[in-house]
PQR file with spaces between the fields and no chain letter, atoms N, CA, C, O and H, PARSE charges and radii, in Angstrom:
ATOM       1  N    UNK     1       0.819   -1.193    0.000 -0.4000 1.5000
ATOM       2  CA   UNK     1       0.000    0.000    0.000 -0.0000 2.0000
ATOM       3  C    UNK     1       0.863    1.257    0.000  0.5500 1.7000
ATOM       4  O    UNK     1       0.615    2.177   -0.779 -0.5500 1.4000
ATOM       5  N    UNK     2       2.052    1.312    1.019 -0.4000 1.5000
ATOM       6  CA   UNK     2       2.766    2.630    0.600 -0.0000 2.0000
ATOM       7  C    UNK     2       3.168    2.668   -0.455  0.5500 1.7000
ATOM       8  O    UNK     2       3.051    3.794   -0.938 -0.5500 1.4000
ATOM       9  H    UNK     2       2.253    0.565    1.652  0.4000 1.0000
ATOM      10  N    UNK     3       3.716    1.790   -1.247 -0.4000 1.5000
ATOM      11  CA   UNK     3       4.517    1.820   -2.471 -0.0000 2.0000
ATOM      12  C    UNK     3       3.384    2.137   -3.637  0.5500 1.7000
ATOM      13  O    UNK     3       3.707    2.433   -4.787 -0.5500 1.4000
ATOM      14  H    UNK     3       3.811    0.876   -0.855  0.4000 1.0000
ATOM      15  N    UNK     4       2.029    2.035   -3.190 -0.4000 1.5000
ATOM      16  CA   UNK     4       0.902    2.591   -4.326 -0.0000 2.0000
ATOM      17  C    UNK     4       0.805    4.159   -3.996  0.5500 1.7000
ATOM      18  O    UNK     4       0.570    5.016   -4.848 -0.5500 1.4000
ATOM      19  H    UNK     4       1.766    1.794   -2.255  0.4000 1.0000
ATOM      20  N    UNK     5       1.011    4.394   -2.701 -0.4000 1.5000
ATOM      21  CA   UNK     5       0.618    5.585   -2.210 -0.0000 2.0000
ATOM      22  C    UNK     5       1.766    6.291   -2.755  0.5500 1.7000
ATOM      23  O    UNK     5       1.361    7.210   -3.467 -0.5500 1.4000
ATOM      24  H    UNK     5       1.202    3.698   -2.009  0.4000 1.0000
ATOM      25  N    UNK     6       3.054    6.235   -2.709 -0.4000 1.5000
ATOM      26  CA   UNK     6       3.914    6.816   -2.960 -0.0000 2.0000
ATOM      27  C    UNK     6       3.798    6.826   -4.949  0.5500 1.7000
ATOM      28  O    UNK     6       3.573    7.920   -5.468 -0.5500 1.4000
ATOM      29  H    UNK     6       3.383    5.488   -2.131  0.4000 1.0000
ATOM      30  N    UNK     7       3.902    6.064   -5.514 -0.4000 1.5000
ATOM      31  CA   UNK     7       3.702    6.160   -7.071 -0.0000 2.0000
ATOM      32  C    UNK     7       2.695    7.451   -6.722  0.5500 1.7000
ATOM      33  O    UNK     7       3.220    8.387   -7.325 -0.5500 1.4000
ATOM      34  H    UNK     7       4.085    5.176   -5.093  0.4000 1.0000
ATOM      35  N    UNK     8       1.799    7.831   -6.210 -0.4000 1.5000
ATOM      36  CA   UNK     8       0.571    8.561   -6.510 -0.0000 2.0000
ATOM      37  C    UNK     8       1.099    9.730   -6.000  0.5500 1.7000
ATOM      38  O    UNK     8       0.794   10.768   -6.586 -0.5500 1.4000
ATOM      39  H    UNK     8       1.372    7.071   -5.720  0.4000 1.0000
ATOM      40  N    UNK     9       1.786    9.787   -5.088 -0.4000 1.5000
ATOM      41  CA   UNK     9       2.341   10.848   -4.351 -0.0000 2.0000
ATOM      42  C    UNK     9       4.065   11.064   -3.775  0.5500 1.7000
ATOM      43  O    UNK     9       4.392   11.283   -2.608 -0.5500 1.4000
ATOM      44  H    UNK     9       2.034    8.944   -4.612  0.4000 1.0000
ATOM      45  N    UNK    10       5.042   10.922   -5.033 -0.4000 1.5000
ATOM      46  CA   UNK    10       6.401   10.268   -4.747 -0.0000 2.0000
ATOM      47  C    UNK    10       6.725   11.305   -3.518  0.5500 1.7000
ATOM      48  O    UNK    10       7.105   10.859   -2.435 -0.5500 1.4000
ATOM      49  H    UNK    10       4.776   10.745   -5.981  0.4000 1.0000
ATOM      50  N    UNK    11       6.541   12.826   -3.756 -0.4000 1.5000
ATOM      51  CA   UNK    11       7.015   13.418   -2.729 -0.0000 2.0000
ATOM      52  C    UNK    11       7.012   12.767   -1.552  0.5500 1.7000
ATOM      53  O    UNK    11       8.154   12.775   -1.092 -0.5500 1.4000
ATOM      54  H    UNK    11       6.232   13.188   -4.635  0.4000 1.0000
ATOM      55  N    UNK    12       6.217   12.183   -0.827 -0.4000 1.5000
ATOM      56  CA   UNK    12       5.469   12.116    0.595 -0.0000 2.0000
ATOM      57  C    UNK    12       7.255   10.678    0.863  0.5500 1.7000
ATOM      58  O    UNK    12       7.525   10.487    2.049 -0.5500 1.4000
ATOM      59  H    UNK    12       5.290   12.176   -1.201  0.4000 1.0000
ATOM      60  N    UNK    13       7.904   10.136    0.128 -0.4000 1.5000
ATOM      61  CA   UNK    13       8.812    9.504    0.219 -0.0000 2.0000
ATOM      62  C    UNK    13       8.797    8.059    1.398  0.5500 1.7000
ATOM      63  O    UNK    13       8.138    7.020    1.363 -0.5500 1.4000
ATOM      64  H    UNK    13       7.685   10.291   -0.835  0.4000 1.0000
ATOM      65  N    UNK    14       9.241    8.274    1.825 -0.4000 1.5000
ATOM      66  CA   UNK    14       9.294    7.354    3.150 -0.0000 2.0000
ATOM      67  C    UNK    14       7.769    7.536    4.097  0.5500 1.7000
ATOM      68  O    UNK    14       7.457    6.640    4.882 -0.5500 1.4000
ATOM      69  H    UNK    14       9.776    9.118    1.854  0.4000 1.0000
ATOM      70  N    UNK    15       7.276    8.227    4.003 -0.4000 1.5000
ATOM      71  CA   UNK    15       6.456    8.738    4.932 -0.0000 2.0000
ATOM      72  C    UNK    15       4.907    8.104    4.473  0.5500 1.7000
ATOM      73  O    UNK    15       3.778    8.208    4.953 -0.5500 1.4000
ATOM      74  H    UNK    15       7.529    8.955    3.366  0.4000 1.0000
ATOM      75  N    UNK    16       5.586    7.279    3.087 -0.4000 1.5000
ATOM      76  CA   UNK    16       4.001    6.843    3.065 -0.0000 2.0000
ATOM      77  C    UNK    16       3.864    5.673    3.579  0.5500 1.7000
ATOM      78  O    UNK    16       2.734    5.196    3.472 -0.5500 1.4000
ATOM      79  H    UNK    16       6.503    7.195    2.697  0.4000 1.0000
ATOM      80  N    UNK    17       4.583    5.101    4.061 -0.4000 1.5000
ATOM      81  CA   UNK    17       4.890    3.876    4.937 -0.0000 2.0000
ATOM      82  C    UNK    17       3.559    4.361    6.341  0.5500 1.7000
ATOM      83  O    UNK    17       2.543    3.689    6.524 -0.5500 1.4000
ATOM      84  H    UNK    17       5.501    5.489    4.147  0.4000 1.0000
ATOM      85  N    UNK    18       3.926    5.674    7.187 -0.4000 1.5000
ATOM      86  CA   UNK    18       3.307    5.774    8.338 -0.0000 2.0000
ATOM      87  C    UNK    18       1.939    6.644    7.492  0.5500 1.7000
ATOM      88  O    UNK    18       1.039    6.918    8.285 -0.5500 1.4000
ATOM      89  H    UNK    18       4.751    6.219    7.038  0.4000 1.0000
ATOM      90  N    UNK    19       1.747    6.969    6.460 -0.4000 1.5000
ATOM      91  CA   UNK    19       0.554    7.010    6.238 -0.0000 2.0000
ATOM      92  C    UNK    19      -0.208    6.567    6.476  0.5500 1.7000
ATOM      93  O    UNK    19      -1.178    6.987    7.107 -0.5500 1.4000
ATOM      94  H    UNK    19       2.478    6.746    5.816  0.4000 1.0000
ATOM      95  N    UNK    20       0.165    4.682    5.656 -0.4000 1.5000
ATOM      96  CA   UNK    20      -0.364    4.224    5.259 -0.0000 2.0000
ATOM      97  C    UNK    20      -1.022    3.351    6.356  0.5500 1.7000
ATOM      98  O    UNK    20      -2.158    2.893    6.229 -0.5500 1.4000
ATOM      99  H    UNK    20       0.953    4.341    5.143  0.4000 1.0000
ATOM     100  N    UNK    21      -0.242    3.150    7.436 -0.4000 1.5000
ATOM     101  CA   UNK    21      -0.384    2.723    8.715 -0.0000 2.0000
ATOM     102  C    UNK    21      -1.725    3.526    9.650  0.5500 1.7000
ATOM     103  O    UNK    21      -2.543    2.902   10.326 -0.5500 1.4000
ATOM     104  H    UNK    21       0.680    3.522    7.539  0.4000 1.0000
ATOM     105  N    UNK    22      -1.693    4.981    9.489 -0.4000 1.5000
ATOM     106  CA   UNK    22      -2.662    5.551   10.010 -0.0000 2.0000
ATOM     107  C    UNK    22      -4.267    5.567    9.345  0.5500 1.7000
ATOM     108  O    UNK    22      -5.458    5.501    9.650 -0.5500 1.4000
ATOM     109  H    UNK    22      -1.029    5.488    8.940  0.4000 1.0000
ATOM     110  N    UNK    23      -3.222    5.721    8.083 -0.4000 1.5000
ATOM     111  CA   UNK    23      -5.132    5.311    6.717 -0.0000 2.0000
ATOM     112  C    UNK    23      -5.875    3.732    7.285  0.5500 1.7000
ATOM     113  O    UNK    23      -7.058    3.443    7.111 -0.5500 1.4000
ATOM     114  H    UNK    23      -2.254    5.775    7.835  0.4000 1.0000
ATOM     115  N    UNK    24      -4.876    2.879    7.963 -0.4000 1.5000
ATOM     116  CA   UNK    24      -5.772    1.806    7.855 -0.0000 2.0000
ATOM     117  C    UNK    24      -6.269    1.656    8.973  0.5500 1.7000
ATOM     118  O    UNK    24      -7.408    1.190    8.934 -0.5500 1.4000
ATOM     119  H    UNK    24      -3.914    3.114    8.104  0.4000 1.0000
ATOM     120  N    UNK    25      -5.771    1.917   10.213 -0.4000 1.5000
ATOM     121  CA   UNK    25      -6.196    2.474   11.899 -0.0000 2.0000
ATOM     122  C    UNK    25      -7.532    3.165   12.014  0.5500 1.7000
ATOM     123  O    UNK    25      -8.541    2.770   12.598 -0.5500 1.4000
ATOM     124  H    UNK    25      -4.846    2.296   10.245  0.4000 1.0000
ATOM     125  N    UNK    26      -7.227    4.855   10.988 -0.4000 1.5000
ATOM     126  CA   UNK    26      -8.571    5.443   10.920 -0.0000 2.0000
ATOM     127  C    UNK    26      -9.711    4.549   10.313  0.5500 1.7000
ATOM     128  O    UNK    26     -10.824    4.644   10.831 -0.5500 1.4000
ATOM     129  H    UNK    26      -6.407    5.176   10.514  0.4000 1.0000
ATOM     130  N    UNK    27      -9.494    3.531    9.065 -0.4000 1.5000
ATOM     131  CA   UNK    27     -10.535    2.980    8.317 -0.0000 2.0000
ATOM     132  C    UNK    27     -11.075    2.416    9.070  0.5500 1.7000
ATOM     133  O    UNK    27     -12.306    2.428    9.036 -0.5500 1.4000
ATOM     134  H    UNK    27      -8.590    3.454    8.645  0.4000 1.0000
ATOM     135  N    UNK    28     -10.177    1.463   10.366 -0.4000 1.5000
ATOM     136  CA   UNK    28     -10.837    0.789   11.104 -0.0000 2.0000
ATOM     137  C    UNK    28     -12.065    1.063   12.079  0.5500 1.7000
ATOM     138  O    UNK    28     -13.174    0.630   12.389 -0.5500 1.4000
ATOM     139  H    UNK    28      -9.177    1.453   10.393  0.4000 1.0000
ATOM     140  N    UNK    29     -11.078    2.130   12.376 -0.4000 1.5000
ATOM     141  CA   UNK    29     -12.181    2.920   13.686 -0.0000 2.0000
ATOM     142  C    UNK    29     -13.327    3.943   13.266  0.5500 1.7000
ATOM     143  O    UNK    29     -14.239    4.341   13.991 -0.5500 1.4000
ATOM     144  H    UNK    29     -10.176    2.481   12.124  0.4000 1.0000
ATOM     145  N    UNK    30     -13.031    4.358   11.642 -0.4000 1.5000
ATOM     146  CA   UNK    30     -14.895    4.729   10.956 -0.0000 2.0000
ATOM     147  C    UNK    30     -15.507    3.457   10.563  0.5500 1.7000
ATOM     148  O    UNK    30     -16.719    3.627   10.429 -0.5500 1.4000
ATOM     149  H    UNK    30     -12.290    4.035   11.053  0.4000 1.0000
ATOM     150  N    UNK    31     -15.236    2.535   10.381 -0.4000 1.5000
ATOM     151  CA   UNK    31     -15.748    1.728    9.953 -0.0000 2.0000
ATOM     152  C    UNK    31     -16.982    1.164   11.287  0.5500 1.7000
ATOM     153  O    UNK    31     -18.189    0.919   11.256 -0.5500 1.4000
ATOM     154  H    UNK    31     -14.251    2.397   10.489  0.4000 1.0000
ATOM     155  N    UNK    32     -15.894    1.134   12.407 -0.4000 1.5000
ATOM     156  CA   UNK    32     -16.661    0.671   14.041 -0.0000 2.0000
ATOM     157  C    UNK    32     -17.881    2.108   13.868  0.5500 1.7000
ATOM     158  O    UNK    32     -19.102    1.953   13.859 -0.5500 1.4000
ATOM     159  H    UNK    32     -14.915    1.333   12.432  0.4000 1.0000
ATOM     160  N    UNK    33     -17.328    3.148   13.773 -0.4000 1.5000
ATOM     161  CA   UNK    33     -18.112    4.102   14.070 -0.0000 2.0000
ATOM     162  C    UNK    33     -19.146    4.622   13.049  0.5500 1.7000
ATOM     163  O    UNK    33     -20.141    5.132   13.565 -0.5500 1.4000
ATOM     164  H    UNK    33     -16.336    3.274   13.781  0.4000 1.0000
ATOM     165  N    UNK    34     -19.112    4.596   11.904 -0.4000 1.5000
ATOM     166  CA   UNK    34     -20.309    5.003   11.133 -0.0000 2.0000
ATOM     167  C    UNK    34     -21.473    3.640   10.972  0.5500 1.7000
ATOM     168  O    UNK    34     -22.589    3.868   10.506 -0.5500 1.4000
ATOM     169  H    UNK    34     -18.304    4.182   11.485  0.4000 1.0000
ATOM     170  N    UNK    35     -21.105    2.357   11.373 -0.4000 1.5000
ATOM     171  CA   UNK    35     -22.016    1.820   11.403 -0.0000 2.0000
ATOM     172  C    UNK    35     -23.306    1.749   12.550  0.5500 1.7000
ATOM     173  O    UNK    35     -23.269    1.505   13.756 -0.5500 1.4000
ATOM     174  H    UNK    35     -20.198    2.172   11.751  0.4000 1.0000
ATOM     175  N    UNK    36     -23.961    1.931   12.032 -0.4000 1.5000
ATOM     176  CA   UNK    36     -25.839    2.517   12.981 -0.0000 2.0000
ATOM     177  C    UNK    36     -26.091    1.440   13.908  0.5500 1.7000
ATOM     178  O    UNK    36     -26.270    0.307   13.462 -0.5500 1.4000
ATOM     179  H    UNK    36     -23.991    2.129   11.052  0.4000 1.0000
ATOM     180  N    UNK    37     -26.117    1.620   14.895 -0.4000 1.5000
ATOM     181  CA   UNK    37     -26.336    0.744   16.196 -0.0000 2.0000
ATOM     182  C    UNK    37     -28.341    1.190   15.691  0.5500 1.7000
ATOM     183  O    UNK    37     -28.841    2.138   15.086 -0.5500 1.4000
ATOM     184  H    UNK    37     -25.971    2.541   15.258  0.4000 1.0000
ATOM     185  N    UNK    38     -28.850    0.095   16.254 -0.4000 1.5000
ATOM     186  CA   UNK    38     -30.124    0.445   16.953 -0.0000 2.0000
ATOM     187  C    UNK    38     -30.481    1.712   17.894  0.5500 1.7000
ATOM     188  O    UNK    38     -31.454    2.460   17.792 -0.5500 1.4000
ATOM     189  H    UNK    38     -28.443   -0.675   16.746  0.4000 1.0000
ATOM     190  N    UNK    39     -29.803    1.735   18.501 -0.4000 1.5000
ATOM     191  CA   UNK    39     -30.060    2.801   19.360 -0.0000 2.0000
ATOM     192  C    UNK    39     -29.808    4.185   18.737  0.5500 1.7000
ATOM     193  O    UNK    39     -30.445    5.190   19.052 -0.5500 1.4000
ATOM     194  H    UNK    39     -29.013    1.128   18.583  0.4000 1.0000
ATOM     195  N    UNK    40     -28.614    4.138   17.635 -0.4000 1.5000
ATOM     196  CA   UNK    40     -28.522    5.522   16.840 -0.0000 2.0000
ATOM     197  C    UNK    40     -29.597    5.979   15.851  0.5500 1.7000
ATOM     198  O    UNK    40     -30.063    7.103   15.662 -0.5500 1.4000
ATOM     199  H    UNK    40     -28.096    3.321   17.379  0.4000 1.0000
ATOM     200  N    UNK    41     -29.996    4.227   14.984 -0.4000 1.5000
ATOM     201  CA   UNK    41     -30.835    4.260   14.387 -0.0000 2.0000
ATOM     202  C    UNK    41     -32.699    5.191   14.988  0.5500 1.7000
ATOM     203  O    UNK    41     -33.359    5.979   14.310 -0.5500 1.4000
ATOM     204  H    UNK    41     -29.618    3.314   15.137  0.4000 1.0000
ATOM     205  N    UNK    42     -32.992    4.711   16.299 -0.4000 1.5000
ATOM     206  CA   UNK    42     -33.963    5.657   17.215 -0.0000 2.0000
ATOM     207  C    UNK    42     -33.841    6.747   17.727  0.5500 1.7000
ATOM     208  O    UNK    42     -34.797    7.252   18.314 -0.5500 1.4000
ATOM     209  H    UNK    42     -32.456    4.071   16.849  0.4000 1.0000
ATOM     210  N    UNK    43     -32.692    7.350   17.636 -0.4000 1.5000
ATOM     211  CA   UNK    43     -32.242    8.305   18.003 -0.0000 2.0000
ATOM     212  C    UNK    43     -32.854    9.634   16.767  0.5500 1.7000
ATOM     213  O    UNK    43     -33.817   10.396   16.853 -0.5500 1.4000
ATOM     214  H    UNK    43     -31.915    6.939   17.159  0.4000 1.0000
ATOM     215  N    UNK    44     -32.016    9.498   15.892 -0.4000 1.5000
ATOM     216  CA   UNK    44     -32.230    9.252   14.069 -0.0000 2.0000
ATOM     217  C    UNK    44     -33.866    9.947   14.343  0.5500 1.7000
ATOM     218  O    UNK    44     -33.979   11.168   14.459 -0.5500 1.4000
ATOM     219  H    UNK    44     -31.233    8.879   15.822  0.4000 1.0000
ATOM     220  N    UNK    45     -34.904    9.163   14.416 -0.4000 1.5000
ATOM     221  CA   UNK    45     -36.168    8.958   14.218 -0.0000 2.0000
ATOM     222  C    UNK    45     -37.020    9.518   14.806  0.5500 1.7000
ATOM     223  O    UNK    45     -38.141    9.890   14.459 -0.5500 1.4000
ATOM     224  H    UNK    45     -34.812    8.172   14.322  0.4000 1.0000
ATOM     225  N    UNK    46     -36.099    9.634   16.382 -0.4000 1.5000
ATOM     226  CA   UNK    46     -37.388   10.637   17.340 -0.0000 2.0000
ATOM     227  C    UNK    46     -36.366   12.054   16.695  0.5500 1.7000
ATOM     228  O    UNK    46     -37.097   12.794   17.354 -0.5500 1.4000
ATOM     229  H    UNK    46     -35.188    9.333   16.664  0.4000 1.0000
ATOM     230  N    UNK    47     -35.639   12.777   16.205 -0.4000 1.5000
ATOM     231  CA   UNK    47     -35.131   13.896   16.552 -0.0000 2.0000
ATOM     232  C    UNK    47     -33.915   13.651   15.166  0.5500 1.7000
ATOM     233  O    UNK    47     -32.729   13.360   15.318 -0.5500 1.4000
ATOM     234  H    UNK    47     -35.045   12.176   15.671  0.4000 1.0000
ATOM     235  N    UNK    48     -34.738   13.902   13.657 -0.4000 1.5000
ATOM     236  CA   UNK    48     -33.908   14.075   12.723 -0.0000 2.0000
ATOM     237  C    UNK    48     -32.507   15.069   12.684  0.5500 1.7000
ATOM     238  O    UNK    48     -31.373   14.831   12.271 -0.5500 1.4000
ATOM     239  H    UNK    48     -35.701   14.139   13.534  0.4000 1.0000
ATOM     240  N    UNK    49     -33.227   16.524   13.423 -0.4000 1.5000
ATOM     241  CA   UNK    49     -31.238   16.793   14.006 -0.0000 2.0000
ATOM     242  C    UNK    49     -30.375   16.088   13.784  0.5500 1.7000
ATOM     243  O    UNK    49     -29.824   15.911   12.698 -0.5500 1.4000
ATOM     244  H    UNK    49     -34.149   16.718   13.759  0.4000 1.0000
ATOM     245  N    UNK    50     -30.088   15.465   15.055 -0.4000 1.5000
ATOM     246  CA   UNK    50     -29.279   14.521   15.433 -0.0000 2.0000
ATOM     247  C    UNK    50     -28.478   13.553   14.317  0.5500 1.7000
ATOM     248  O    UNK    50     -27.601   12.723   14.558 -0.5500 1.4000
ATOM     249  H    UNK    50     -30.535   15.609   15.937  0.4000 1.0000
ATOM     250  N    UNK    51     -28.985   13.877   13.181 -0.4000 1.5000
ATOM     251  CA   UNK    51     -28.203   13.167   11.817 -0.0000 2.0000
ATOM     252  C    UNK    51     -27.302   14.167   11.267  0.5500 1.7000
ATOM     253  O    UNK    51     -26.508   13.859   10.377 -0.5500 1.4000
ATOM     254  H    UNK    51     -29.698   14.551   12.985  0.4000 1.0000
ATOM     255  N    UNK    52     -27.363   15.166   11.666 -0.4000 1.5000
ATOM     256  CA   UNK    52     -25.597   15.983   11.248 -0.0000 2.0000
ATOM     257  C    UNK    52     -24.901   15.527   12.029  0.5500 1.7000
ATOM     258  O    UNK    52     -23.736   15.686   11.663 -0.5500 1.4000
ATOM     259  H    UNK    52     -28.007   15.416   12.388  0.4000 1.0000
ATOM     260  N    UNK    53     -24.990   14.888   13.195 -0.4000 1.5000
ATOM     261  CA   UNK    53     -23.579   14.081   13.755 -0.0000 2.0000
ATOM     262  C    UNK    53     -23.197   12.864   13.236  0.5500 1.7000
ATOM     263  O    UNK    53     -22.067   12.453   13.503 -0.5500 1.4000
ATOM     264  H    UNK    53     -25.937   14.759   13.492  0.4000 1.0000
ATOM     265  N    UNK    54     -24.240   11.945   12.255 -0.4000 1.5000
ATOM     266  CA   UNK    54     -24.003   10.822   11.602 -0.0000 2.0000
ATOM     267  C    UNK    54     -22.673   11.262    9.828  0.5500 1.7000
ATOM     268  O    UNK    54     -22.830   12.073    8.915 -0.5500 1.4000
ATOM     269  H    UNK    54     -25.158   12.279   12.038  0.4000 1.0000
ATOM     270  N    UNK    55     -21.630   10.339   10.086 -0.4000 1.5000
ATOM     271  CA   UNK    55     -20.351   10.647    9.422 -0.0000 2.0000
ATOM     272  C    UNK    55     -20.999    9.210    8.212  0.5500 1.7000
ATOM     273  O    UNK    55     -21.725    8.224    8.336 -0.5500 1.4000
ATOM     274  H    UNK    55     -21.503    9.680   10.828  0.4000 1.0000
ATOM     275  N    UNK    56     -20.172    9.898    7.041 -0.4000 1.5000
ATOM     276  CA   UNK    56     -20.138    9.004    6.334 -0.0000 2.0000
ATOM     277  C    UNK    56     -18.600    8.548    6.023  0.5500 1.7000
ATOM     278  O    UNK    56     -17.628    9.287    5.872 -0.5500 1.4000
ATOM     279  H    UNK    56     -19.582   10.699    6.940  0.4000 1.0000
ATOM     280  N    UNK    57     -18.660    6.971    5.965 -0.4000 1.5000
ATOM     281  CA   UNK    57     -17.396    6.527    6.108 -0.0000 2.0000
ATOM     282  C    UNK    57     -16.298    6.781    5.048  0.5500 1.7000
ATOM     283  O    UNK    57     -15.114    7.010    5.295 -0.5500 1.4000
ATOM     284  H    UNK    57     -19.450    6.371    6.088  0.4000 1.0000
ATOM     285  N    UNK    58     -17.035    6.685    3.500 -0.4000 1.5000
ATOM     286  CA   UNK    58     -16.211    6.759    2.153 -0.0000 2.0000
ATOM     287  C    UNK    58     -15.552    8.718    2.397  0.5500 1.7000
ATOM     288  O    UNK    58     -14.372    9.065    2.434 -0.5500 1.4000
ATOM     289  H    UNK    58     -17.997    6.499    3.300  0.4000 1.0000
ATOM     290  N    UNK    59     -16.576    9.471    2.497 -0.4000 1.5000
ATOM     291  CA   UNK    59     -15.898   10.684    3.079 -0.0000 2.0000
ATOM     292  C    UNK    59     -15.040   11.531    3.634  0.5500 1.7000
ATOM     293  O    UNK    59     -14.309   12.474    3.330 -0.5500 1.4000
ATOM     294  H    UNK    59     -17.535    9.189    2.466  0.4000 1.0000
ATOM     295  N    UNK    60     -15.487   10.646    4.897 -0.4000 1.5000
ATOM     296  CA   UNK    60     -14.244   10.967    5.901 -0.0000 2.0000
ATOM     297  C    UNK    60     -13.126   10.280    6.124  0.5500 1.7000
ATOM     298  O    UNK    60     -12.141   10.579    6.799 -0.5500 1.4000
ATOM     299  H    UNK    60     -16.080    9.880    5.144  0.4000 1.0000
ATOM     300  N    UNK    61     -13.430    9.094    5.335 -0.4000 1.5000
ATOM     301  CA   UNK    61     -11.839    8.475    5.569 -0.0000 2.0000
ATOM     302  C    UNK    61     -11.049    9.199    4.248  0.5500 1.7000
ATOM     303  O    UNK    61      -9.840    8.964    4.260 -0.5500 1.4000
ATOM     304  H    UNK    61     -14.230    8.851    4.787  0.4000 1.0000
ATOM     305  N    UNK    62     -11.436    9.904    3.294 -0.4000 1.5000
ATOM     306  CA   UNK    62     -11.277   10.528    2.350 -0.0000 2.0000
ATOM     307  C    UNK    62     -10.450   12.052    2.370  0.5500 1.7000
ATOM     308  O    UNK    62      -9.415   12.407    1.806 -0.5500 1.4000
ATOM     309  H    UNK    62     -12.418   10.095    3.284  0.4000 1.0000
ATOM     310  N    UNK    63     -11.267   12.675    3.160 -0.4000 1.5000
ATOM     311  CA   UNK    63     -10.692   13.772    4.036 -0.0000 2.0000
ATOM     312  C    UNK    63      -9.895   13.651    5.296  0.5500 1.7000
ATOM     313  O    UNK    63      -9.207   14.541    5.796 -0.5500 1.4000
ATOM     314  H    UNK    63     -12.108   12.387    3.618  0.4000 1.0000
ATOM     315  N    UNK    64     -10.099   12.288    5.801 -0.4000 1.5000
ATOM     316  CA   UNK    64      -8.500   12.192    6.613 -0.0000 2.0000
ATOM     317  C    UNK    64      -7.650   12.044    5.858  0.5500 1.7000
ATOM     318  O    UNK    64      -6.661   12.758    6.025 -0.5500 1.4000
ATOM     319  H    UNK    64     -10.658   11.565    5.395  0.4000 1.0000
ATOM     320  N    UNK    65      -7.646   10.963    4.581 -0.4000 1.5000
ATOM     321  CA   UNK    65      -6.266   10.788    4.365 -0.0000 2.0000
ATOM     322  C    UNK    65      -5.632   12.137    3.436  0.5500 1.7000
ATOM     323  O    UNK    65      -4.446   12.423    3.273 -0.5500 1.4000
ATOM     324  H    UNK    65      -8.449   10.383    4.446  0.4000 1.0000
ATOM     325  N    UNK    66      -7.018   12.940    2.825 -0.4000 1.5000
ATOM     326  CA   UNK    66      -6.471   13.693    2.457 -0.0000 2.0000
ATOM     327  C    UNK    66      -5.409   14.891    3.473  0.5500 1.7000
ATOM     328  O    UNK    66      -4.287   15.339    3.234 -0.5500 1.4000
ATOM     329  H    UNK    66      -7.982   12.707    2.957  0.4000 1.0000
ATOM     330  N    UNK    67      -6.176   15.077    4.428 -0.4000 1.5000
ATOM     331  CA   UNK    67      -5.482   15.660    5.831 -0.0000 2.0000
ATOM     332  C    UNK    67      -4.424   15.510    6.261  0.5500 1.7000
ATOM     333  O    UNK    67      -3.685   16.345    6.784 -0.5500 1.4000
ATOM     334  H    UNK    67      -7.087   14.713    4.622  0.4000 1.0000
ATOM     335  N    UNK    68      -4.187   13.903    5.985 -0.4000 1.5000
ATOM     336  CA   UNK    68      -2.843   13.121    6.454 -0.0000 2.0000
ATOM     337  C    UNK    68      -1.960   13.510    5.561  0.5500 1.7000
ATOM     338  O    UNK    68      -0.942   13.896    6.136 -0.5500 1.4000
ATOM     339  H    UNK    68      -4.787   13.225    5.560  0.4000 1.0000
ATOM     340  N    UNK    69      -1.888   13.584    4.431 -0.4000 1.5000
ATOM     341  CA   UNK    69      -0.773   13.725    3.192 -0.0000 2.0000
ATOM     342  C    UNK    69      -0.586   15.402    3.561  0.5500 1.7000
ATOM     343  O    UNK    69       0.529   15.828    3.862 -0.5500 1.4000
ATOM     344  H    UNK    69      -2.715   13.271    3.964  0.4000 1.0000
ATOM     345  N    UNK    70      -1.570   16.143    3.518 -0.4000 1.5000
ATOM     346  CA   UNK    70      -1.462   17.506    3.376 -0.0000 2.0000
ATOM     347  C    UNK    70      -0.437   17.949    4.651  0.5500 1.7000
ATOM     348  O    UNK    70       0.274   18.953    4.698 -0.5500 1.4000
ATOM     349  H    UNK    70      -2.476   15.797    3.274  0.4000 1.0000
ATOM     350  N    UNK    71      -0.581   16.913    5.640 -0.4000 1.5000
ATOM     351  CA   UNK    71       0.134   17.673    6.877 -0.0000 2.0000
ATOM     352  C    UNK    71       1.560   17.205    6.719  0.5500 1.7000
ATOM     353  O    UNK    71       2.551   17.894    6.957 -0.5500 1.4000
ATOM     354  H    UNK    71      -1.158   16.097    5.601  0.4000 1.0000
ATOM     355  N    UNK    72       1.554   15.918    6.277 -0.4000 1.5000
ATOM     356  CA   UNK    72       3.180   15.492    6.291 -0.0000 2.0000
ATOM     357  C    UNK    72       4.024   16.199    4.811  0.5500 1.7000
ATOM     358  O    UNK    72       5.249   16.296    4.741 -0.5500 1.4000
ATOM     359  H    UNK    72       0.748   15.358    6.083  0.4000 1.0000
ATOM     360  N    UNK    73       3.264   16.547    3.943 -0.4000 1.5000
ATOM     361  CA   UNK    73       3.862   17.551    2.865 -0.0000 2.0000
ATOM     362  C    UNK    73       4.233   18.649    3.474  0.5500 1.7000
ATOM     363  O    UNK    73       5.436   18.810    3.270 -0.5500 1.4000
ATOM     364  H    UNK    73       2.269   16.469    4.000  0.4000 1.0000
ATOM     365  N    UNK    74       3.648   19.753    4.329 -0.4000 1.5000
ATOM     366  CA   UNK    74       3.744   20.549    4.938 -0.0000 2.0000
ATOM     367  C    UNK    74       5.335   20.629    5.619  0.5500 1.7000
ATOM     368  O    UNK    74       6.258   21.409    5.384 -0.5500 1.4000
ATOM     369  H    UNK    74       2.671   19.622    4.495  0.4000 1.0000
ATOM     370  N    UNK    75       5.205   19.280    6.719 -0.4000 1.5000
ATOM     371  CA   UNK    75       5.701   19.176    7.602 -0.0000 2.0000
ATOM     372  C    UNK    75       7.430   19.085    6.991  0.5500 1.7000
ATOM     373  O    UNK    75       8.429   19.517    7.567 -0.5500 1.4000
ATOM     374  H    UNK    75       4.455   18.647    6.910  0.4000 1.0000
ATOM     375  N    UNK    76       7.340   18.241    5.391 -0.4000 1.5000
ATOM     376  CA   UNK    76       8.693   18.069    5.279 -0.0000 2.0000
ATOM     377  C    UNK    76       9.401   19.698    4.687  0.5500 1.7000
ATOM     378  O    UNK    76      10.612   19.814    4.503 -0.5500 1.4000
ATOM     379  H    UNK    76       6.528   17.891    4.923  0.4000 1.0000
């Protein structure tokens, strides 16, 4: 996976190694988290609000990793 990440992004060099490590950590933990418990799902239903706090996973893991590259470009 770094060595795809890096073809796509040679700058990021070595660093797509711990990217790539954090891209799959975060995937994990939206993955736990955007999926709808029952209880979010009723939540949801009495009080439509409450669905601007519901994340979508393809998104935000999208805008992390974009986040992630942007900061370690920065950083070097």
């Amino acid at each position: 996976m770094a060595g795809l990440l890096r073809q796509q992004v040679p700058e990021l060099g070595d660093s797509a190694r711990s990217i790539t490590m954090m891209t799959m950590i975060l995937a994990g933990t939206l993955s736990a988290h955007c999926r709808d418990s029952a209880t979010a799902l009723a939540a949801y239903e009495a009080d439509p609000t409450v669905l601007e706090l519901r994340l979508d996973l393809r998104t935000t893991l999208e805008n992390g990793l974009a986040a992630l590259i942007r900061g370690t470009l920065a950083r070097s």
